[in-house]
Structures are given as structure tokens and as C-alpha cells.
C-alpha positions in Angstrom: 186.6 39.5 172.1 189.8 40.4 173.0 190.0 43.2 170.8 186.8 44.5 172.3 188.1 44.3 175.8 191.4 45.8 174.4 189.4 48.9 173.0 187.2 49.4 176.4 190.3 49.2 178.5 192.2 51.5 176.3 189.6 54.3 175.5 186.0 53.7 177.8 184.8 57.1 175.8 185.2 54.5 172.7 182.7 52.1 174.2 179.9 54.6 175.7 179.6 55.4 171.9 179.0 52.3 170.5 176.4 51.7 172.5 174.8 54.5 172.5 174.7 53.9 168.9 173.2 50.7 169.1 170.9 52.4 171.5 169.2 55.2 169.2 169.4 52.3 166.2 166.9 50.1 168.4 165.1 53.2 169.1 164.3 54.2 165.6 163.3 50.4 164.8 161.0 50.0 167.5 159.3 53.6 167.2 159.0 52.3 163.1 157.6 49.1 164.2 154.8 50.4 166.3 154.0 52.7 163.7 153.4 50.5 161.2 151.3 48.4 163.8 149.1 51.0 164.4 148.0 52.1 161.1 147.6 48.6 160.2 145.7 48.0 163.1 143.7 51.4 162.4 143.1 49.9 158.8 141.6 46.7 159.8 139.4 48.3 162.8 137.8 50.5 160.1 137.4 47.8 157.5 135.9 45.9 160.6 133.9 48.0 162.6 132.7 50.8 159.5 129.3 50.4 158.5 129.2 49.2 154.7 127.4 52.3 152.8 126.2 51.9 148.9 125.6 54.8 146.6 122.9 55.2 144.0 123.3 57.6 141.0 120.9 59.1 139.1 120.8 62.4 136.7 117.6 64.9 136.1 117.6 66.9 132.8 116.5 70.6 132.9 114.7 71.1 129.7 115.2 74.7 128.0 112.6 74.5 125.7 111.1 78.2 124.7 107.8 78.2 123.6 104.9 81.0 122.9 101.2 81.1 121.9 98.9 83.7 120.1 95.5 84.0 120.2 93.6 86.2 118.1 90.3 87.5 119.0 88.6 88.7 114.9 87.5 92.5 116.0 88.3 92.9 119.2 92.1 92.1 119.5 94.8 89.1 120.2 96.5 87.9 123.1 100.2 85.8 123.6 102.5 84.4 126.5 105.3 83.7 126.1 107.3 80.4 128.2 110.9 82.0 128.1 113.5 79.2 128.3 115.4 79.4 132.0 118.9 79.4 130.5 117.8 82.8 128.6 119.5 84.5 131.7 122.6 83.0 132.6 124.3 86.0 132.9 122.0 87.0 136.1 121.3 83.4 137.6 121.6 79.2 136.7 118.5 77.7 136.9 120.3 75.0 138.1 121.5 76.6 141.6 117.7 77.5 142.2 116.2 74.0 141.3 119.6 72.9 143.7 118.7 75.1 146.0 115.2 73.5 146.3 116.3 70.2 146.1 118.8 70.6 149.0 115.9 72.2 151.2 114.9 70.6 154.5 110.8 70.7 153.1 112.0 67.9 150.3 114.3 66.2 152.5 111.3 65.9 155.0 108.9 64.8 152.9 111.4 62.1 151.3 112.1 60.9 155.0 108.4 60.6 155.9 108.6 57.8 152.9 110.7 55.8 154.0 109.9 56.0 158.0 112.2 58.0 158.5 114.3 60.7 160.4 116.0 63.5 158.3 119.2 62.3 160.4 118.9 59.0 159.1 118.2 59.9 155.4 120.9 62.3 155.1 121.8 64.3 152.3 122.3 64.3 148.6 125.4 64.5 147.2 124.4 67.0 143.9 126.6 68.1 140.9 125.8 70.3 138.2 127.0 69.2 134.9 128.7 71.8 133.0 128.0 73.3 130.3 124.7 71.1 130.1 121.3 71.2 131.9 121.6 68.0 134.1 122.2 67.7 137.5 123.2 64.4 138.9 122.1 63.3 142.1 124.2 60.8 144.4 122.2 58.8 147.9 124.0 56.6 150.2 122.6 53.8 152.2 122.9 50.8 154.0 121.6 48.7 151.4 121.7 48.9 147.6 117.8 49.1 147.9 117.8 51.7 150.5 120.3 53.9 149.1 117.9 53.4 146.0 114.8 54.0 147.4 116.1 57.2 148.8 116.7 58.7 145.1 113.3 57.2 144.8 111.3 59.1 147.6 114.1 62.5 146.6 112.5 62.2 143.2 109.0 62.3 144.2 109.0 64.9 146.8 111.5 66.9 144.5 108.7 67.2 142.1 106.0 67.4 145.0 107.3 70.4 145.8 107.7 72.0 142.4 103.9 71.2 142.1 103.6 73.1 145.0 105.3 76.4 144.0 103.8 76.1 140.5 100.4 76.1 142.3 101.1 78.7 145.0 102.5 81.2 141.7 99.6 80.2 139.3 97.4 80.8 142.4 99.0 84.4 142.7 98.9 85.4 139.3 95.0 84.4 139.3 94.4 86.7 142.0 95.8 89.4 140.0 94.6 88.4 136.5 90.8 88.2 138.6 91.2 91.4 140.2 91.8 93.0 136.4 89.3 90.8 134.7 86.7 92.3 137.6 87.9 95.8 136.7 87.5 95.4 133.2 84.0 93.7 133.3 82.8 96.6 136.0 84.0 98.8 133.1 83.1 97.0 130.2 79.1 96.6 131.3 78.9 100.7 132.3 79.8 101.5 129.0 77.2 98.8 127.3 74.4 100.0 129.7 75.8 103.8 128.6 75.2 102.7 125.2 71.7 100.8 125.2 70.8 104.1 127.5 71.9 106.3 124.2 70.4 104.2 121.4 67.2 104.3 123.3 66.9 107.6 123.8 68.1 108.7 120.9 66.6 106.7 118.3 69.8 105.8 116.3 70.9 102.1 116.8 73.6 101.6 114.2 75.2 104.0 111.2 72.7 101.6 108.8 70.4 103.9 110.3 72.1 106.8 108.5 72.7 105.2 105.4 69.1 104.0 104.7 67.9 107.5 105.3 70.2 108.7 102.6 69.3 106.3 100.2 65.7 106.6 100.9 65.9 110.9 100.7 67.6 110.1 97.5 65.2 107.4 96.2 62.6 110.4 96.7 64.0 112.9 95.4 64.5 110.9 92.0 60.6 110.1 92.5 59.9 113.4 92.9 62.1 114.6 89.9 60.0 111.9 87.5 56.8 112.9 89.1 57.1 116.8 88.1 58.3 115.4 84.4 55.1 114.0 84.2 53.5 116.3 86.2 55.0 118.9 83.5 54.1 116.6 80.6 50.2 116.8 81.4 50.3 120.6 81.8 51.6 120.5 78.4 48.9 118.2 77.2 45.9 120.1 79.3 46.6 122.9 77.9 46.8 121.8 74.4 43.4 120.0 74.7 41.5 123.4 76.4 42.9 125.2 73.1 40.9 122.5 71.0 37.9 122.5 72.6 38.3 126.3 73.7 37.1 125.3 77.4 39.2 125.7 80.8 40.0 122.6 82.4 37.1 123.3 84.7 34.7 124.0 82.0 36.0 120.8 81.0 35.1 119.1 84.4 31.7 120.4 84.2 30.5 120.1 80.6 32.1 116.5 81.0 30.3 115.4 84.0 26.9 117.0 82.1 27.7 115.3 79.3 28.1 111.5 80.8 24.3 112.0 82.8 21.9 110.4 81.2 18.8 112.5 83.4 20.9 115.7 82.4 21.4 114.7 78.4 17.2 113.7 78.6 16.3 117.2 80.1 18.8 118.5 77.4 16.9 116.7 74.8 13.4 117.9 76.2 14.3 121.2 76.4 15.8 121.9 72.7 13.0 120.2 71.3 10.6 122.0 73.1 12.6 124.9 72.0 12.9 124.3 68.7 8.7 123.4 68.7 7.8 126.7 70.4 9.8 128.6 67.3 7.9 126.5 65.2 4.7 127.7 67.0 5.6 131.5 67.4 5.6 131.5 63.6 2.2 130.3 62.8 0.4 131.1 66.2 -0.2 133.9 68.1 1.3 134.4 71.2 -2.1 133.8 73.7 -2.9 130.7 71.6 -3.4 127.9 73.7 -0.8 125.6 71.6 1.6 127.9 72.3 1.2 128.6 75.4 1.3 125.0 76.2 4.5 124.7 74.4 6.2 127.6 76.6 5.2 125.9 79.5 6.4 122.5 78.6 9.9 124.0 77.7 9.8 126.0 80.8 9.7 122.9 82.6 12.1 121.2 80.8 14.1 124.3 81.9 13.6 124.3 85.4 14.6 120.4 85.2 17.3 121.5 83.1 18.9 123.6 85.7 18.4 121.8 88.8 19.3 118.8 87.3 22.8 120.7 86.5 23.2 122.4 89.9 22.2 119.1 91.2 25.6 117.2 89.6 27.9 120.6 89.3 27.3 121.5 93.1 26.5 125.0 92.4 23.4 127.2 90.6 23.7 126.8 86.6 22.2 128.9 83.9 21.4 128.6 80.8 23.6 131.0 79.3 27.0 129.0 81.6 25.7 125.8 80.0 25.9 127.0 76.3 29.5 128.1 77.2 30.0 124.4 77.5 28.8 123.9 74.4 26.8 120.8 75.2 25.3 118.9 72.3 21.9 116.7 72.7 22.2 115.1 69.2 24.0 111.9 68.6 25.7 113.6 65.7 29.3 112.6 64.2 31.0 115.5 65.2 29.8 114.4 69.0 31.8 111.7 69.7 35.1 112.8 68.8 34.2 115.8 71.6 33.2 113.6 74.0 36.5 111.6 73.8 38.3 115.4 73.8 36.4 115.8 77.1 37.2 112.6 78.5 40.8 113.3 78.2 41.0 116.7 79.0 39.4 115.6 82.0 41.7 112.1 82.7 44.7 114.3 81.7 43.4 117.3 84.7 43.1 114.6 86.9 46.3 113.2 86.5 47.7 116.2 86.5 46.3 116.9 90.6 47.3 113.8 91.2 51.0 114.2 89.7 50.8 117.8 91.9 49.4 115.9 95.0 52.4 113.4 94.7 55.1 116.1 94.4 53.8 117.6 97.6 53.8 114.7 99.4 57.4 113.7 98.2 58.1 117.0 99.1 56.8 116.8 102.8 58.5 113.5 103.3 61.8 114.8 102.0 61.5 117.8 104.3 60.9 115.1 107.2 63.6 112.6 106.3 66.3 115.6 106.1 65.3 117.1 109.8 65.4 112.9 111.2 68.9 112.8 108.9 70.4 116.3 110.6 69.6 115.2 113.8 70.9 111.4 113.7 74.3 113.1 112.0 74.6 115.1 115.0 73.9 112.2 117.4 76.2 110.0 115.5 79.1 111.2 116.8 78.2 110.7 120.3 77.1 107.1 118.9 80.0 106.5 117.8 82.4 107.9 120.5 80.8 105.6 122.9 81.2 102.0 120.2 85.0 102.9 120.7 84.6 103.0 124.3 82.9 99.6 124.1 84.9 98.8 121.6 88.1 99.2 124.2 86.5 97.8 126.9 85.7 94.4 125.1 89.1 94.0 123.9 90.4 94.5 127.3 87.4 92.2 129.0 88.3 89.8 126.1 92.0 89.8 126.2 92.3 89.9 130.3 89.8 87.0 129.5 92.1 84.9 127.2 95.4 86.1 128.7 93.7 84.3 132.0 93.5 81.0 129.9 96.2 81.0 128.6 97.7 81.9 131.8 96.3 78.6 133.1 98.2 76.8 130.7 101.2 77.9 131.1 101.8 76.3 134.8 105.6 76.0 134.0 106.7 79.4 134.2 109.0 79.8 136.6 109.5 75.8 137.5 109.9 74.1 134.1 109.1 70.8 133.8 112.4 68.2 135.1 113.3 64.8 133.6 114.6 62.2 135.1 117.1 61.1 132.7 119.3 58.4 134.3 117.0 56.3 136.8 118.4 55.5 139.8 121.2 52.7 140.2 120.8 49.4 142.3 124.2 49.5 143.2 126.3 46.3 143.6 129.2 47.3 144.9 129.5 49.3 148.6 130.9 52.7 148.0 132.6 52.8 151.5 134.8 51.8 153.8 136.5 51.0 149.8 139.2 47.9 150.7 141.4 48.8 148.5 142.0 52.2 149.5 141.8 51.5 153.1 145.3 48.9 152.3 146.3 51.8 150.2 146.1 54.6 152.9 147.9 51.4 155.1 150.4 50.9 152.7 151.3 54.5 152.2 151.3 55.4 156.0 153.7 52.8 156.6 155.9 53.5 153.7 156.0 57.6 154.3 156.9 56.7 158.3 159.5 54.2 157.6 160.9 56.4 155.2 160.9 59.4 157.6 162.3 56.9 160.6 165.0 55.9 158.3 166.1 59.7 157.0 165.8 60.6 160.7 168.3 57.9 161.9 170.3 58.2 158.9 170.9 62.3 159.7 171.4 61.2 163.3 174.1 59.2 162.3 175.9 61.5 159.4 176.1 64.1 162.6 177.5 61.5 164.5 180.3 60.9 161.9 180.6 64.6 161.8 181.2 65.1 165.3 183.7 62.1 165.4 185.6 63.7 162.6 186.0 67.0 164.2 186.8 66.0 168.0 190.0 63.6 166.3 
């Protein structure tokens, strides 16, 4: 004390010094302590007053599945799709920042709100993160409750597909309209060129190229008739005329003496008349020629004559005499040598008749091949109008039929542009609140308080090393 008193009274600069020291000392301590007070304070009011707030996790899987489909249609042609996988493009876009995209829009937030009863304030917002170098996004919801931040990956999950639903519809919708608006083209086309068609078979006679082909076989078939029929036909000319040699008759002679020959009337007046013939030289040689016998006899062979003759013209169609009738050679005795003769006649006849008929056929054959050839150059020339309009059909069904199929198929394949998403992780009933976290609340207390003390201290202690230097330079 003494000392201290010595000190002041000997040097009062000495003494404003040391208190101002203690002064800034005090200062630095109680600016330190109210800091540390404060963020403590801070600490505790948030832990106290800070709504507790859970978060549930969940993760959706992206499938990249590529997948394709053919149909063949047997004569007509074939039609595909194709489903390209999503991650085919990377290079150009992510799948996953559109499907993002959607899932962060205010239409699926909405809808998920609406759920629960309530506002899209009060549901907030997803917290999303896209795995890399995979196809799974995961999807974080905080709440109140472990249930409601739960149920809101629930109701996000439900509207999330709602509305993929929704675009698949609206873009199968759209590409109906345009596969319709084709199909109705290619139907308008593909019944003008049937009706073209039916219009052209009927008036044209020519349905099918079978058409063709059976008239070529049957012109051939014919003409091979024909060819047999004048082998035969030639075969009986040969024979006729072998036959007229033997018998020394023409094949009408033949005709005549053989249809005298075969009448019984004809053979009787014949008979009458030769014997009456052969009587009245009998008579001429012993009688005179007014004796009565006689001249009975000339009169009954007169009349068996005159019923000779008419009886002829009568079957030959035209006036006879006697001297054309022994040309025939006709015979009225049932001798040997008669029989063979009549069988001669018979088939000298037969053999003329078949050869008329053989001559009849040819002509015939002849006059239908003549026919069939004019029907065949005409349906050859129509053919290829025939067949110029098939392809058109042709075209048109496989068009109609694949614009048909390709709208089927179409139908199918709803998942285009929006494949199919998979929830993968289902969302977590959380048991621990996510924030205000305790720990690193004390933590951000702890490290305030040790980062301000710290800078207190090296604040007072450069305070004081410039004090010291001062002191040092003004002694």
C-alpha cells in the first residue's frame, strides 16, 4: 500500500495507466460474457420455441427397359413400334430432370394438398435428388408428425403418378387423332380402288388370271382333240376308200344300194320283178308276142317295175331307174356271195358315217378354238389393266392394314414418352425429428462461444502487446 501510494505520488501518469488497463481488461470480459449469454440464450429459444419437423424418405426407380414389337400381316405387309429406353439420349436430356420437373410442378403439389386438406403453403415442397449414375430419384417430405411427413410422400406418390396418367392420356389421345385421320384417308382410298376394281371385273368379264389360264389349257385340250379327231378322221378316209375299190361303188352309191338293200318292201318288189323278168324270157321263147300269157306276164313285171321304182325314190329321196339301180349291183337271191356284200355295205356305210361325223367334229373343234383364242386376246389385253389395279388394291390394303395395326399397337404402347416409375424405397415413418437437431443446436452454441472468446482474447491480447510497445518506446 505504501508502495502504491509511493508510485502515485511520484509519477500520477504511472497510475492513469494502470487503470486504464484494468479498465479495457473488464471491458473485454464483460463484452465476452454477454456474448456467450446470448448465443446461449439464442440456442435454447430455438430448441424451445422451433417447431419439431420429421422427415420421410423414399426413392422412385426410373426403369430403362427397351422393348419393340412386330406384327406381320401374311400378303399384305408387317408393322412394329418400337419403346426406346429414356436414357437412349443422355447426351440431349435426363429423363430424370423432366420426370423432376413434373414432380416439382404446382398441378402435383395441388393435387397432393387437396389429400391431405390442405394448402400448398402448408404441404410445402419436396426436397428431390437425383442419384448418379443410376435411374432413381429420392424424394425427402417434412412434417409435423412422423405420420404427416409420411403421408405427404404418400399423397406426392399418388398424384405424381396421377399426373403421368394424365399426360400419357392427353399424348395417346393426340397420336389417335392423327393415326384416325390417316386410317380415314387410307380407307377413303382403299374402298375407291375396290369399287374401281368390282367396276372392272364386271365390265370386263375377267375376275382373276385363273381366268386366263383355264382358257389356255382348255384351247390346248382342243386342239389335242382336234389333232386325234383328224387322225381318225384320216384313218376312215383311208378305209372308205379301200372299201368303194372292193365293191367298185362311191360312198354314195354305197349309201343308196345299202339303204335298198336293208328294205324288206324294196328287196320283195326286187324279187317280184326279176322273177317276172326271168318268166317273161321264159315266155318270149315259146309264145308269141300277142299271146295272152305273155302279155300277162309283161304286165305283171311292169308292175313290179313301177313298184320297183317308187318304192326306191320313195327311200332314196329322189327318181330311180332301172339302169342307176343295176349300177348298185343289188342282188334279190339269198346266195353265199350276198352276205359277205352286205357286210361290205354295212361298213362302207358305218365307216362314211363316221367319217362326217369325225369331219363334223373337226369343224366344230375348229369353231370353238377360233372362239376361245378371240375371248383369250381380249382377256390378255384386259389383264394388264386387271392387274395394274390388284397392285393398287394391293397398296391400299397394306396401308389400310398396317395404319390399322400400327393403331393397336399404338394403344399399347401408353408408356412412350412417360415410362412406367417404381417406387423402390416406400416411404419412412420416421422416429427421430429432423429439426431443430439438439445436438447441433449445442454445437453451433459451443462453437459461437468458443470462436468469440477466442477473438475477445486475441483482441485484448494485441491491445495489450501495443501497450507494451508504446511503453517501451516513450522510456
Amino acid at each position: 500500500m505504501t508502495n502504491y501510494i509511493e508510485i502515485s505520488a511520484g509519477n500520477p501518469s504511472n497510475l492513469s495507466k494502470l487503470v486504464a488497463k484494468r479498465g479495457r481488461w473488464q471491458r473485454y470480459l464483460l463484452l465476452g460474457l454477454t456474448t456467450n449469454v446470448l448465443f446461449w440464450a439464442l440456442a435454447f429459444l430455438h430448441l424451445k420455441v422451433t417447431t419439431p419437423t420429421y422427415t420421410s424418405s423414399s426413392a422412385i426407380n426410373l426403369p430403362g427397359a427397351w422393348s419393340n414389337a412386330n406384327v406381320s400381316l401374311p400378303g399384305i405387309g408387317q408393322a412394329n413400334y418400337e419403346n426406346v429406353s429414356p436414357y437412349a439420349a443422355l447426351s440431349t436430356q435426363d429423363p430424370r430432370e423432366i420426370y423432376k420437373f413434373i414432380a416439382e410442378s404446382e398441378p402435383v403439389l395441388k393435387s397432393a394438398a387437396v389429400q391431405l386438406n390442405m394448402s400448398l403453403e402448408e404441404f410445402g415442397e419436396p426436397r428431390l435428388k437425383l442419384i448418379v449414375n443410376t435411374s432413381i430419384m429420392s424424394v425427402d417430405f417434412q412434417g409435423a408428425s412422423p405420420e404427416e411427413a409420411r403421408n405427404k410422400s404418400l399423397a406426392f406418390y399418388k398424384s405424381l403418378q396421377a399426373r403421368l396418367n394424365e399426360l400419357r392420356y392427353q399424348e395417346a389421345r393426340q397420336r389417335d387423332v392423327g393415326y384416325q385421320s390417316a386410317l380415314t384417308s387410307s380407307q377413303i382410298k382403299l374402298a375407291t380402288v375396290q369399287k374401281r376394281l368390282s367396276d372392272y371385273k364386271a365390265s370386263s368379264g375377267l375376275n382373276s388370271d385363273d381366268q386366263i389360264k383355264d382358257l389356255t389349257t382348255n384351247i390346248e385340250q382342243l386342239r389335242r382333240q382336234r389333232a386325234e379327231i383328224l387322225a381318225q378322221q384320216q384313218q376312215s378316209s383311208t378305209r372308205l376308200a379301200q372299201l368303194s375299190a372292193n365293191l367298185k361303188l362311191s360312198a354314195g352309191q354305197a349309201t343308196d344300194a345299202f339303204a335298198l338293200q336293208t328294205d324288206q318292201i324294196f328287196q320283195q318288189n326286187l324279187k317280184n320283178y326279176s322273177d317276172a323278168s326271168a318268166a317273161l324270157v321264159v315266155l318270149e321263147s315259146k309264145f308269141l308276142p300277142n299271146h295272152p300269157t305273155l302279155i300277162a306276164e309283161k304286165a305283171k313285171r311292169d308292175a313290179a317295175q313301177q313298184a320297183l321304182l317308187e318304192r326306191g325314190q320313195s327311200l332314196l329321196g329322189r327318181p330311180v331307174s332301172l339302169a342307176s339301180l343295176k349300177q348298185l349291183n343289188l342282188s334279190s337271191n339269198n346266195s353265199g356271195n350276198s352276205a359277205p356284200r352286205d357286210t361290205l355295205l354295212e361298213q362302207l356305210v358305218t365307216v362314211q358315217a363316221d367319217q362326217e361325223g369325225f369331219t363334223a367334229q373337226a369343224q366344230e373343234i375348229d369353231q370353238q378354238i377360233a372362239q376361245l383364242e378371240s375371248r383369250l386376246k381380249s382377256l390378255t389385253r384386259r389383264q394388264a389393266t386387271l392387274d395394274s389395279l390388284k397392285r393398287d388394291m394391293q397398296i391400299a390394303e397394306a396401308v389400310f392394314s398396317s395404319t390399322l395395326a400400327r393403331l393397336d399397337i399404338g394403344k399399347s404402347n401408353t408408356f412412350g414418352s412417360y415410362p412406367l416409375i417404381q417406387l423402390v424405397i416406400q416411404p419412412t415413418l420416421p422416429h427421430n425429428q429432423s429439426s431443430p437437431k439438439e445436438k447441433l443446436v449445442l454445437l453451433g452454441a459451443v462453437s459461437g462461444s468458443l470462436f468469440v472468446s477466442l477473438g475477445l482474447v486475441a483482441l485484448w491480447w494485441r491491445e495489450r502487446q501495443n501497450s507494451i510497445s508504446d511503453k517501451a518506446v516513450n522510456t
